[in-house]
PDB file with one MODEL, atoms N, CA, C and O in Angstrom:
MODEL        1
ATOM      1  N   UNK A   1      12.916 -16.206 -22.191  1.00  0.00           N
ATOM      2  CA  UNK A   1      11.677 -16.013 -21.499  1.00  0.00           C
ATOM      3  C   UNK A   1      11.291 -14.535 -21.621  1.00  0.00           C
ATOM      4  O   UNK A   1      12.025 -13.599 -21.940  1.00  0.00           O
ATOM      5  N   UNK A   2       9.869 -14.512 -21.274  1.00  0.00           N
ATOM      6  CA  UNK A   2       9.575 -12.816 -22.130  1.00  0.00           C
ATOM      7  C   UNK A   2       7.925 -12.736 -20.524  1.00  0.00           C
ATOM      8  O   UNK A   2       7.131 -13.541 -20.038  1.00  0.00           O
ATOM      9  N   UNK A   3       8.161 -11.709 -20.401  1.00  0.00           N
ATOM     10  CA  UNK A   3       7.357 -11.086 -19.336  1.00  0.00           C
ATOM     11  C   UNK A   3       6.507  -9.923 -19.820  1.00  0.00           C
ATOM     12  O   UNK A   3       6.938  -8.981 -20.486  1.00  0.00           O
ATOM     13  N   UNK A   4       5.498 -10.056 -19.492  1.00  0.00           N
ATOM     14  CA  UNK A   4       4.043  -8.428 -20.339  1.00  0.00           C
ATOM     15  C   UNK A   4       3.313  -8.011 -19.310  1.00  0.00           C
ATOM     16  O   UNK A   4       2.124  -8.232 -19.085  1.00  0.00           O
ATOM     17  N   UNK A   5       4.230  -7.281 -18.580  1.00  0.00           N
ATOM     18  CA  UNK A   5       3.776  -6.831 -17.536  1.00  0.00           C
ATOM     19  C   UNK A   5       2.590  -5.537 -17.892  1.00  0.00           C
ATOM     20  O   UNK A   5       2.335  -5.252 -19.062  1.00  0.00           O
ATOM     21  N   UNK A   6       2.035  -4.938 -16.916  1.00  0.00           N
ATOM     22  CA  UNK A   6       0.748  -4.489 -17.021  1.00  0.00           C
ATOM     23  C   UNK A   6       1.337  -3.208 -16.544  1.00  0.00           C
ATOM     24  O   UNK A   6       1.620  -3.091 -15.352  1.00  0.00           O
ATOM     25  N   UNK A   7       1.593  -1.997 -17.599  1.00  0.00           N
ATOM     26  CA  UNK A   7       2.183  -0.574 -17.112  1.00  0.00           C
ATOM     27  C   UNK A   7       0.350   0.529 -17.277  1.00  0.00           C
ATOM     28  O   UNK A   7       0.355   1.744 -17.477  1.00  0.00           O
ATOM     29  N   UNK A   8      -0.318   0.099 -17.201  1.00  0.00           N
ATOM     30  CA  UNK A   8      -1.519   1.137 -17.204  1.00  0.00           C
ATOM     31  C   UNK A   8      -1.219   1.835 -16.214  1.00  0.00           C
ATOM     32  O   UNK A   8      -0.965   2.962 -16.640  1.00  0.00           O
ATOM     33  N   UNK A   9      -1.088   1.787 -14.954  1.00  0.00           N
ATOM     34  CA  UNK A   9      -0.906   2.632 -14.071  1.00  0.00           C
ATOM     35  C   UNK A   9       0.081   3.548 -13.347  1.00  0.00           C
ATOM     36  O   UNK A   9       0.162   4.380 -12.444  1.00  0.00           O
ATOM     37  N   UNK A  10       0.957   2.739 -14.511  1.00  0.00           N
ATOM     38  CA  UNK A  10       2.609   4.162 -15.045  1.00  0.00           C
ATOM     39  C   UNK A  10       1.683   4.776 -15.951  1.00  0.00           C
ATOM     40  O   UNK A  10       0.956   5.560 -15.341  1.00  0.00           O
ATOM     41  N   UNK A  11       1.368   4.701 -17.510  1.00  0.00           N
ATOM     42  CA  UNK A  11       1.386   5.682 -17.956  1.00  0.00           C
ATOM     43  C   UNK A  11       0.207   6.195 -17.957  1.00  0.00           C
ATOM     44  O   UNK A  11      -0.132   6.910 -18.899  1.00  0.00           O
ATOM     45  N   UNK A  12      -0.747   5.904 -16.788  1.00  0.00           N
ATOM     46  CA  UNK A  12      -1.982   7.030 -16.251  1.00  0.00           C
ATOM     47  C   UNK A  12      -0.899   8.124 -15.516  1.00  0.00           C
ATOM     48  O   UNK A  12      -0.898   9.309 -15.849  1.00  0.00           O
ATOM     49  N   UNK A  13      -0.012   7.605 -14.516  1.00  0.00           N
ATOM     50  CA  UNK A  13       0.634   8.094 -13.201  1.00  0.00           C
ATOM     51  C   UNK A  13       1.525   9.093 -13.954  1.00  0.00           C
ATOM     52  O   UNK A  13       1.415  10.219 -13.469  1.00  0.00           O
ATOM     53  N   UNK A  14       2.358   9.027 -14.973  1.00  0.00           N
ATOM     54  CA  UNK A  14       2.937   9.553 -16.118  1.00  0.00           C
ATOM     55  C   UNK A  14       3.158  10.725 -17.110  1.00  0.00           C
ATOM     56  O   UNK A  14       3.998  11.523 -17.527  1.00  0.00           O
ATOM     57  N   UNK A  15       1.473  10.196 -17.254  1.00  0.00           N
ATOM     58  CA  UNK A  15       0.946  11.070 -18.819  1.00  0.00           C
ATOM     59  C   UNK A  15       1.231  10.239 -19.866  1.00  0.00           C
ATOM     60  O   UNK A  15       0.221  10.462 -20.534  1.00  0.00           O
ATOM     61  N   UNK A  16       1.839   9.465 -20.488  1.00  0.00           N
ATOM     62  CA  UNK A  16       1.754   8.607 -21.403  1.00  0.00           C
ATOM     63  C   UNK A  16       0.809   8.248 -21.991  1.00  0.00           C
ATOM     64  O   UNK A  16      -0.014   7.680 -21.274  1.00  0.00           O
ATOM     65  N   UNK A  17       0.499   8.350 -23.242  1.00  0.00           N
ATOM     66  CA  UNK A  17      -0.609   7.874 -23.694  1.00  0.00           C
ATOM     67  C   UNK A  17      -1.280   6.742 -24.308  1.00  0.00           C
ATOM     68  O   UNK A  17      -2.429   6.594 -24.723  1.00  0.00           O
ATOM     69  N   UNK A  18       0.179   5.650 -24.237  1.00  0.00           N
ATOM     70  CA  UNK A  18       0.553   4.204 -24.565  1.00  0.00           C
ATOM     71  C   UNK A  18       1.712   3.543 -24.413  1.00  0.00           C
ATOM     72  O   UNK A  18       2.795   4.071 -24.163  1.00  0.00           O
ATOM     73  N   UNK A  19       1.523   2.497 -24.546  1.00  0.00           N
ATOM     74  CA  UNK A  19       3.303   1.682 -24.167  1.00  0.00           C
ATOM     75  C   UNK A  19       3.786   2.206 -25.390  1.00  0.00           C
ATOM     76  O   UNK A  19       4.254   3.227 -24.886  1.00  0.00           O
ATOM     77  N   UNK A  20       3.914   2.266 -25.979  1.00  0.00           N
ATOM     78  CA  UNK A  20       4.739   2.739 -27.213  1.00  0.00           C
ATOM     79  C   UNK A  20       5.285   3.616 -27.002  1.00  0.00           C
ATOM     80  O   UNK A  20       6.508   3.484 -27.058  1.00  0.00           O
ATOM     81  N   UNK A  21       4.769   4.925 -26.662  1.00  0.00           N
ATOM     82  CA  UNK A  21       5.380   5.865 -25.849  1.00  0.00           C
ATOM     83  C   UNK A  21       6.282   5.770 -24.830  1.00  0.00           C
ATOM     84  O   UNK A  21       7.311   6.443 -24.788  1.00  0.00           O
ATOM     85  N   UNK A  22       5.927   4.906 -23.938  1.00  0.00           N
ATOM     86  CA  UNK A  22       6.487   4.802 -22.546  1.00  0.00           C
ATOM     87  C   UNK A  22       8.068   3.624 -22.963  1.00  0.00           C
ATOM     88  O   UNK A  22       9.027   3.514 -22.198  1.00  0.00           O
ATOM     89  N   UNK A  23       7.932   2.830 -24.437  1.00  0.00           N
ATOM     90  CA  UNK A  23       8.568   2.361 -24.780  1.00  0.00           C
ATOM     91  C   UNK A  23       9.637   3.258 -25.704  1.00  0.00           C
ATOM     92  O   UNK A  23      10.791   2.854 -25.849  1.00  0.00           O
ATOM     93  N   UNK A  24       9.213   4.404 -26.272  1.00  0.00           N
ATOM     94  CA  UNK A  24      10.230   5.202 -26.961  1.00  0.00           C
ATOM     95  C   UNK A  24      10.967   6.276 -25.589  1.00  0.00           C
ATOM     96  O   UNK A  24      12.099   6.759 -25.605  1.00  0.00           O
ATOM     97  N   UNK A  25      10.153   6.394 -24.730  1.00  0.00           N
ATOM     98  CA  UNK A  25      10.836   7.119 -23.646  1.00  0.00           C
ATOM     99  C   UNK A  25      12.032   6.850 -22.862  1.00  0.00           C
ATOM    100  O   UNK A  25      12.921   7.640 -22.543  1.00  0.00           O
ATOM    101  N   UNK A  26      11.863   5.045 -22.484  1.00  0.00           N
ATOM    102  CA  UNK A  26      12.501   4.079 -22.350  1.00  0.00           C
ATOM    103  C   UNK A  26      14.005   3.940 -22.587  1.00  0.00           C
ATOM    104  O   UNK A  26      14.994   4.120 -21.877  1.00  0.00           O
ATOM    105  N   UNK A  27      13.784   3.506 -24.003  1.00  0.00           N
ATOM    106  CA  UNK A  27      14.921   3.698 -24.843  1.00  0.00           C
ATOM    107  C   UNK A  27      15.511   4.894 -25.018  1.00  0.00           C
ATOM    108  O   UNK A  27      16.594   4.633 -25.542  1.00  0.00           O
ATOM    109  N   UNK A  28      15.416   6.056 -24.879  1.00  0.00           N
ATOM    110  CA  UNK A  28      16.060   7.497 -24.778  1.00  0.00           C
ATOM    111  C   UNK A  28      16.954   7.801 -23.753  1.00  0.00           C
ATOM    112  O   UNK A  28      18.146   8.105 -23.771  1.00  0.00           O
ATOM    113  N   UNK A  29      15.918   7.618 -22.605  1.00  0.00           N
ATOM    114  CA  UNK A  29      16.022   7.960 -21.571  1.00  0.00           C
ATOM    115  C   UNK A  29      16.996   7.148 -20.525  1.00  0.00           C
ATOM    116  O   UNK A  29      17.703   7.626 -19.638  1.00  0.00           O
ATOM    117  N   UNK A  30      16.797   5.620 -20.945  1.00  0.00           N
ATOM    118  CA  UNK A  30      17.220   4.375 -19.683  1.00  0.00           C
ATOM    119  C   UNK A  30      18.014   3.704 -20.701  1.00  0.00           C
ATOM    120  O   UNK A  30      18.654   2.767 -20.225  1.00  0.00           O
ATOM    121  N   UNK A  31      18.213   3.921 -22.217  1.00  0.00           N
ATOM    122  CA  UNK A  31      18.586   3.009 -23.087  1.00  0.00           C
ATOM    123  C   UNK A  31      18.381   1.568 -22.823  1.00  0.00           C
ATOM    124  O   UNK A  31      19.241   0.691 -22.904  1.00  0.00           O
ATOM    125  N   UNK A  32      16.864   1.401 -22.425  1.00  0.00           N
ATOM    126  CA  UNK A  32      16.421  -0.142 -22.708  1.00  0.00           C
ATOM    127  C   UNK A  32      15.489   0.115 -23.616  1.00  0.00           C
ATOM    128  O   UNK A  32      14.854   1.129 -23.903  1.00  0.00           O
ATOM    129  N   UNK A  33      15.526  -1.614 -24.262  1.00  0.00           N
ATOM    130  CA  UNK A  33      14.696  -1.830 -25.368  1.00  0.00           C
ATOM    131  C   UNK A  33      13.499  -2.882 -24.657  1.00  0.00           C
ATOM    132  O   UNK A  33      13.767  -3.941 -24.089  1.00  0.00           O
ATOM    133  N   UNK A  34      12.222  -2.346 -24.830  1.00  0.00           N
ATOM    134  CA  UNK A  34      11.014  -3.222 -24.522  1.00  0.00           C
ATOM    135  C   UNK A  34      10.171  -2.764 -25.768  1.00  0.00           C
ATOM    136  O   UNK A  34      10.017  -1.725 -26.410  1.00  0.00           O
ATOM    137  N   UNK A  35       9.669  -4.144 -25.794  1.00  0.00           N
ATOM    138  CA  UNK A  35       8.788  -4.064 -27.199  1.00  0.00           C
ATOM    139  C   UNK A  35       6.877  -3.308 -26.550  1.00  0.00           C
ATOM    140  O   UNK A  35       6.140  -3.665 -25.630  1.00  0.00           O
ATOM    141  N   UNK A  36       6.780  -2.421 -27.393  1.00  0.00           N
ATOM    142  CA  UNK A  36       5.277  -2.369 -27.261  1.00  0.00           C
ATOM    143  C   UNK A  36       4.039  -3.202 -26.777  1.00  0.00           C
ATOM    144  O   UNK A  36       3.825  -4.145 -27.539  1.00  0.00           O
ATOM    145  N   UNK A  37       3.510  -3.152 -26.142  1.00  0.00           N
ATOM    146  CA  UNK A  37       1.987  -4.136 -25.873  1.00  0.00           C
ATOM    147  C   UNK A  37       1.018  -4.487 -27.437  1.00  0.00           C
ATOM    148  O   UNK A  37       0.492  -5.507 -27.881  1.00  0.00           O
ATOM    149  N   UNK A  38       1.111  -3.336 -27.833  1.00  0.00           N
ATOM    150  CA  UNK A  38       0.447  -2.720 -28.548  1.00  0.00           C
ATOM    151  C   UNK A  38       0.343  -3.797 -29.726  1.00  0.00           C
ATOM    152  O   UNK A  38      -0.724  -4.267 -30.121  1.00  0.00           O
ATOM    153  N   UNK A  39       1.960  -4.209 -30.369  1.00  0.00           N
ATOM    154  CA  UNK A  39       2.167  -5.059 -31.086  1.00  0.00           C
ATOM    155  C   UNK A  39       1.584  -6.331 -30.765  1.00  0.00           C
ATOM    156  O   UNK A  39       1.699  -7.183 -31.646  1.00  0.00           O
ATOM    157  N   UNK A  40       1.311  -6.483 -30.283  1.00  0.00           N
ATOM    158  CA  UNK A  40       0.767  -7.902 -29.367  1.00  0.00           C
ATOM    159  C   UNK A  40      -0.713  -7.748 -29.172  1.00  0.00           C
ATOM    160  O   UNK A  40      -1.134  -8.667 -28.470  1.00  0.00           O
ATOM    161  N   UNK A  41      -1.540  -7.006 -29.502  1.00  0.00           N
ATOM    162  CA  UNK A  41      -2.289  -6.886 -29.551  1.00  0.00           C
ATOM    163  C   UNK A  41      -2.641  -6.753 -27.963  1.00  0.00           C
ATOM    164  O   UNK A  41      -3.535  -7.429 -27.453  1.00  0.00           O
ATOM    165  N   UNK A  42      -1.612  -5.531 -27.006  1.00  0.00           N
ATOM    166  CA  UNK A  42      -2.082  -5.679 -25.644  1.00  0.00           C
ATOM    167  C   UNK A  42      -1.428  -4.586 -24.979  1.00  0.00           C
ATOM    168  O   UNK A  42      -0.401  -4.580 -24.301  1.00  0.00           O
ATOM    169  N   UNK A  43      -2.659  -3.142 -25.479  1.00  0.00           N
ATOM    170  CA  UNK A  43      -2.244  -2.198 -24.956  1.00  0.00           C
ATOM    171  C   UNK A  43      -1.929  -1.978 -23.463  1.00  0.00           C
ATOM    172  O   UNK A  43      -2.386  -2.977 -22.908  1.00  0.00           O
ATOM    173  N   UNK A  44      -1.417  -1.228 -22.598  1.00  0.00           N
ATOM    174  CA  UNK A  44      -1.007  -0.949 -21.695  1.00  0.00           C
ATOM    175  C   UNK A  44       0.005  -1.826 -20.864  1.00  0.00           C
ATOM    176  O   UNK A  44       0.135  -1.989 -19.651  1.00  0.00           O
ATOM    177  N   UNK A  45       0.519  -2.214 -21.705  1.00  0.00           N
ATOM    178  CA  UNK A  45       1.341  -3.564 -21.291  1.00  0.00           C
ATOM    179  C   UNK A  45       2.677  -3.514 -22.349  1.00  0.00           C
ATOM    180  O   UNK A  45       2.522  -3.299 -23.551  1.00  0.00           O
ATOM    181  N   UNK A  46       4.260  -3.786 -21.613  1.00  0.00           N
ATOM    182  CA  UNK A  46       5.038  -3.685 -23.025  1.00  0.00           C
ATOM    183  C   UNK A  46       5.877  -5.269 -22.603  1.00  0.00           C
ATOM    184  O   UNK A  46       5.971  -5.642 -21.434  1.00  0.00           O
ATOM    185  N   UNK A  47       6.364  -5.966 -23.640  1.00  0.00           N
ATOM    186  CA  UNK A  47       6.938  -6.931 -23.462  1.00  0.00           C
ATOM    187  C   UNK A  47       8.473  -6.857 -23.390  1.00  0.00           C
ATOM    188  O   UNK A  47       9.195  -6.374 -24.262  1.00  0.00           O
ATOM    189  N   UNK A  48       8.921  -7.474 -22.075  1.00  0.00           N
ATOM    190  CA  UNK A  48      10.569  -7.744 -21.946  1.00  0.00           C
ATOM    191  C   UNK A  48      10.850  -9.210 -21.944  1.00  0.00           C
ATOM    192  O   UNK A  48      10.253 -10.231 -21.601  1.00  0.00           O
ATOM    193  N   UNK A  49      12.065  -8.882 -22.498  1.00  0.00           N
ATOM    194  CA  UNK A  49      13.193 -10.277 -22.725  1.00  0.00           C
ATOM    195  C   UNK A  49      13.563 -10.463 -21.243  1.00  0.00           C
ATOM    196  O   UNK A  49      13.446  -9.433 -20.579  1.00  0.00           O
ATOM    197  N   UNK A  50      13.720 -10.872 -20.996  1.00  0.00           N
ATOM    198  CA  UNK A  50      14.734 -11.957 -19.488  1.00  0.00           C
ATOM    199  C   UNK A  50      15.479 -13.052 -19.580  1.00  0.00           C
ATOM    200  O   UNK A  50      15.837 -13.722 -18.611  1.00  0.00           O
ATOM    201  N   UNK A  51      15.820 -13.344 -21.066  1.00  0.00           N
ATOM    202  CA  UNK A  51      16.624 -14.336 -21.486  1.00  0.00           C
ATOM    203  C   UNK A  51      18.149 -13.858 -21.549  1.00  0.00           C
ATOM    204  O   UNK A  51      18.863 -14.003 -22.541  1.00  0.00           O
ATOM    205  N   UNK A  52      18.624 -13.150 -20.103  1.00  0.00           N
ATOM    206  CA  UNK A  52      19.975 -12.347 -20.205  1.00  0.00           C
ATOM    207  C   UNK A  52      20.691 -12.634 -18.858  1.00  0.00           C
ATOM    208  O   UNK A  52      20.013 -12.697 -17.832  1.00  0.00           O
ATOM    209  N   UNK A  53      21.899 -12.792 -18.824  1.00  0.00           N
ATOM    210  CA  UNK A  53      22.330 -13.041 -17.946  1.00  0.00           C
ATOM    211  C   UNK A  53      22.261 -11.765 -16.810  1.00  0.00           C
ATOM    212  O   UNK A  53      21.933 -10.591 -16.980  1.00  0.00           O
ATOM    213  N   UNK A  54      22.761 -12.578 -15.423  1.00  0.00           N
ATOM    214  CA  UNK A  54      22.326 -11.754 -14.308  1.00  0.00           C
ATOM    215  C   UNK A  54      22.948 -10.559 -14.050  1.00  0.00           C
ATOM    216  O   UNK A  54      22.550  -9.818 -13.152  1.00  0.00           O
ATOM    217  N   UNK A  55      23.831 -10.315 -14.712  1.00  0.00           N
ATOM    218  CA  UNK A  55      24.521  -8.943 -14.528  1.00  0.00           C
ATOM    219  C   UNK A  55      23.595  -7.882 -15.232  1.00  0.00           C
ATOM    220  O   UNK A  55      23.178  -6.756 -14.957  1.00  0.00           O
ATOM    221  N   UNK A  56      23.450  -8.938 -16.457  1.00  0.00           N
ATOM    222  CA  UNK A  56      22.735  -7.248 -17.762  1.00  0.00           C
ATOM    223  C   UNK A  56      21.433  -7.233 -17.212  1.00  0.00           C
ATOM    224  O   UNK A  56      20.788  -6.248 -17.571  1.00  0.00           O
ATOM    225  N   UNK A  57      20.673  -8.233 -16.239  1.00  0.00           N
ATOM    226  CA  UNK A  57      19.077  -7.704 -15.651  1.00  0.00           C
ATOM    227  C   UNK A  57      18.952  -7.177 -14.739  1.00  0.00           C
ATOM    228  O   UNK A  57      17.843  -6.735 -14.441  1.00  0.00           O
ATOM    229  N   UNK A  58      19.846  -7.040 -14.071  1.00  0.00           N
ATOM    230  CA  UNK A  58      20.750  -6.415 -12.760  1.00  0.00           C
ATOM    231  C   UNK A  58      20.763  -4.685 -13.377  1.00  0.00           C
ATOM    232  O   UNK A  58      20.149  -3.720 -12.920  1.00  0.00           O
ATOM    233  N   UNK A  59      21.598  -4.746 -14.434  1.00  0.00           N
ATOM    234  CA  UNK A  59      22.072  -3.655 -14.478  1.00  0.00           C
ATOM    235  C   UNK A  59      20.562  -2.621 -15.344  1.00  0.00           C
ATOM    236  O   UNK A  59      20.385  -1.404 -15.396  1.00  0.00           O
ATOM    237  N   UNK A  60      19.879  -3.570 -15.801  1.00  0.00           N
ATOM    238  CA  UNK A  60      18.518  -3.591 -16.511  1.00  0.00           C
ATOM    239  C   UNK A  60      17.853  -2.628 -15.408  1.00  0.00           C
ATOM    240  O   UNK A  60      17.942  -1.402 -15.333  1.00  0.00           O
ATOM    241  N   UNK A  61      17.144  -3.549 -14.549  1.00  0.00           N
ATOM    242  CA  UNK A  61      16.680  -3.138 -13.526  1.00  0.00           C
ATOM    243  C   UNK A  61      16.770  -1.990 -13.265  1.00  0.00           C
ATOM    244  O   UNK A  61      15.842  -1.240 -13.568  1.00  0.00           O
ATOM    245  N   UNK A  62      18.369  -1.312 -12.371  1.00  0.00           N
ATOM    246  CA  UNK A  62      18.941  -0.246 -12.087  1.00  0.00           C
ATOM    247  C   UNK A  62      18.450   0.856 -13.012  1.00  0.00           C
ATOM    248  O   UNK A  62      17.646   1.644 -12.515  1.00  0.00           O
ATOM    249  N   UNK A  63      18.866   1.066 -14.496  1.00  0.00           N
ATOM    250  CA  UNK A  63      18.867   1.508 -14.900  1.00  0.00           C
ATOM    251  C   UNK A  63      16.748   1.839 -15.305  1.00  0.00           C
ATOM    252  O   UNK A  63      16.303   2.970 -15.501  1.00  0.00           O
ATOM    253  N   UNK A  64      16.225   1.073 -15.317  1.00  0.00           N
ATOM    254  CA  UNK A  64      15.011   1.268 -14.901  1.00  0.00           C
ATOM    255  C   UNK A  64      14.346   1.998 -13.545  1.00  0.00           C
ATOM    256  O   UNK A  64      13.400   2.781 -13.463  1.00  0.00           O
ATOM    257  N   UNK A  65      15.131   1.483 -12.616  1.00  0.00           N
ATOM    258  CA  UNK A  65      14.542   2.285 -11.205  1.00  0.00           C
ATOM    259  C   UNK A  65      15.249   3.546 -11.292  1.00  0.00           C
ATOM    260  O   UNK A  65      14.820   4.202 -10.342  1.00  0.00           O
ATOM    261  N   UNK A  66      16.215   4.327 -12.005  1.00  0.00           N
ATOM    262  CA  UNK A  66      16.737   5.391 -12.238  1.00  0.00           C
ATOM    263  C   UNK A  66      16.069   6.363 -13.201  1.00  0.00           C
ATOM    264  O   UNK A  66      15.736   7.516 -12.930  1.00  0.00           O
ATOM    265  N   UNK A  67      15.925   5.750 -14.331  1.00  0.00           N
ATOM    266  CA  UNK A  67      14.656   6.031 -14.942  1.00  0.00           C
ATOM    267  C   UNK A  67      13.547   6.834 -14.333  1.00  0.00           C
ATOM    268  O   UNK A  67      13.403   8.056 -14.297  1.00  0.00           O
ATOM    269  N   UNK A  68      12.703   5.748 -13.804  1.00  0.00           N
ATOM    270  CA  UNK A  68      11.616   6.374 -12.888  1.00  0.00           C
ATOM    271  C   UNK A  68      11.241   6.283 -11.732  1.00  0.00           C
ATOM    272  O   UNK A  68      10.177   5.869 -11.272  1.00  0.00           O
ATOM    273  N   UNK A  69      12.675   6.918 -10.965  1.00  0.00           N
ATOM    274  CA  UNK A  69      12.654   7.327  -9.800  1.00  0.00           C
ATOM    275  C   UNK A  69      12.798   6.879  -8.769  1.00  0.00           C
ATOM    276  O   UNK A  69      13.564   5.958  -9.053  1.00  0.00           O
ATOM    277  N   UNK A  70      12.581   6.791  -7.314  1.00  0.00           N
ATOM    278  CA  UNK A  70      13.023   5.840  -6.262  1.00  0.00           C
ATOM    279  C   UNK A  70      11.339   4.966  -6.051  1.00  0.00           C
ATOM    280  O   UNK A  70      10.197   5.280  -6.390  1.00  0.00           O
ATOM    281  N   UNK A  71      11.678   4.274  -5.632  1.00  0.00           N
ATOM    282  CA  UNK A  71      10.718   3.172  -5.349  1.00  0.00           C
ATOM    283  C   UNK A  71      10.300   3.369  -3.691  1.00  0.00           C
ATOM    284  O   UNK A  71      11.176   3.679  -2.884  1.00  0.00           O
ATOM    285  N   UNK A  72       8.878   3.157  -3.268  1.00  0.00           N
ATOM    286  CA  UNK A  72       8.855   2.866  -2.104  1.00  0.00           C
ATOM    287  C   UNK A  72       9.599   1.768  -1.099  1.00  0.00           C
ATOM    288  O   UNK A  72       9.838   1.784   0.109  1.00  0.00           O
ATOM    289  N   UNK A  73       9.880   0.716  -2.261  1.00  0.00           N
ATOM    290  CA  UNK A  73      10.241  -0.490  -1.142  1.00  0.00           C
ATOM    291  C   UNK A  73      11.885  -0.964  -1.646  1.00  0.00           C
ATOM    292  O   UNK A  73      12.498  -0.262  -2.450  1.00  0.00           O
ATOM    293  N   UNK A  74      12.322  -1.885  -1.224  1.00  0.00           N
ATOM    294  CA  UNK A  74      13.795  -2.047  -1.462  1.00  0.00           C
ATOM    295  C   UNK A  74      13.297  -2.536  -3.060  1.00  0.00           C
ATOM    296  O   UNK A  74      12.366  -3.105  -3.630  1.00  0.00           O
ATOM    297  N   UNK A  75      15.205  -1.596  -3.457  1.00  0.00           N
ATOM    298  CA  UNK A  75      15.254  -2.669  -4.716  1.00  0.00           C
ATOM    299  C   UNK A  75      15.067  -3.184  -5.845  1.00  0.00           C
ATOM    300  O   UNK A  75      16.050  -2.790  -6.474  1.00  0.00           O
ATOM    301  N   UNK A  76      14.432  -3.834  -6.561  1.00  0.00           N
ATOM    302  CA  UNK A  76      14.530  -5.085  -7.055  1.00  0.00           C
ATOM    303  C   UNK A  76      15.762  -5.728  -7.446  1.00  0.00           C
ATOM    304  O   UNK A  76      15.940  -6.925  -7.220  1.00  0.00           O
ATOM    305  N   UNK A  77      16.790  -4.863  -8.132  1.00  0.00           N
ATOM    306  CA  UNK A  77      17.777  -5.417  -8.544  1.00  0.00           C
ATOM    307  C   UNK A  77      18.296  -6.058  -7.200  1.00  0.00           C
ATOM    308  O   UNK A  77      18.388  -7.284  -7.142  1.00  0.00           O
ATOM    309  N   UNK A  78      18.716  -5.101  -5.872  1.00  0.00           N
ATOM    310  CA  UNK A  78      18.840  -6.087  -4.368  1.00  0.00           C
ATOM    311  C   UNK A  78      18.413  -7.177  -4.406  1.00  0.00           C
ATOM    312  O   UNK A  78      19.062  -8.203  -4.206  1.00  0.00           O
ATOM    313  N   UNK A  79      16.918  -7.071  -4.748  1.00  0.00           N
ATOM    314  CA  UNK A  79      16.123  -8.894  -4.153  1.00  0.00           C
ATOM    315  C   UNK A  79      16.608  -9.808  -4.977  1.00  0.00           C
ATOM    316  O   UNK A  79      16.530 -11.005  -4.701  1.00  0.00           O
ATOM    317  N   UNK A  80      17.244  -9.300  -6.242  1.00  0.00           N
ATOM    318  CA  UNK A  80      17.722 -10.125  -7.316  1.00  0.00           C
ATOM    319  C   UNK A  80      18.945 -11.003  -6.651  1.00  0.00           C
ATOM    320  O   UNK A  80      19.010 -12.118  -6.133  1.00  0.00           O
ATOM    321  N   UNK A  81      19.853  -9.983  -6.916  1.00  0.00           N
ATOM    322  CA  UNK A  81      20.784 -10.073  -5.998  1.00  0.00           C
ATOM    323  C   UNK A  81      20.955 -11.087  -4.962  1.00  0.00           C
ATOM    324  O   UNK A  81      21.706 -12.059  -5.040  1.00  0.00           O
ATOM    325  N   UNK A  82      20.104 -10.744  -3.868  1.00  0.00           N
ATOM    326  CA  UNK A  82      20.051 -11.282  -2.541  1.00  0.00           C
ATOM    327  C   UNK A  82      19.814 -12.912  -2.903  1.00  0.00           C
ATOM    328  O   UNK A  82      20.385 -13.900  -2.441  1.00  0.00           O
ATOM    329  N   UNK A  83      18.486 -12.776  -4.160  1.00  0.00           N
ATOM    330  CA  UNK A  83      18.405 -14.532  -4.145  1.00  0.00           C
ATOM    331  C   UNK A  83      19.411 -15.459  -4.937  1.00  0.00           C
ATOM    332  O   UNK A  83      19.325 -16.660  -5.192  1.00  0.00           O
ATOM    333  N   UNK A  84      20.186 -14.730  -5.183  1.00  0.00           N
ATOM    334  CA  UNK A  84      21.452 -15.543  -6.215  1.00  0.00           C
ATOM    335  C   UNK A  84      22.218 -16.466  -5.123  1.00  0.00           C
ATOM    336  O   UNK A  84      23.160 -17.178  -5.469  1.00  0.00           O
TER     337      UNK A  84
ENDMDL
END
């Protein structure tokens, strides 16, 4: 299963000047791999896999909210968590 979520308002919030970017930053930075929007003909948007078991989206996650920074609200990897 594959999710294209809508990052325009990361990489306004950012400076980024496309998912591609925000996708090579990604991978440097968080060592995850998300594919471009761009390729898809759907800028500001990058596509993830979720076809992974619950530890590696778990640890996905984490390593995403570390990435970029603390979050206002609990979590996600928690809510993950919590609903298992």
């Amino acid at each position: 299963m594959f999710a294209f979520p809508d990052v325009s308002g990361l990489l306004r919030n950012r400076g980024w000047t496309s998912s591609a970017d925000l996708a090579a930053w990604l991978l440097d930075t968080a060592h995850l791999v998300v594919v471009p929007g761009e390729a898809f003909n759907a800028p500001g948007r990058i596509r993830v896999c979720l076809a992974v078991d619950d530890d590696t989206l778990i640890t996905a996650i984490e390593r995403l909210q570390t990435a970029l920074g603390p979050m206002e609200h609990e979590p996600a990897a928690q809510q993950l968590e919590e609903a298992r």
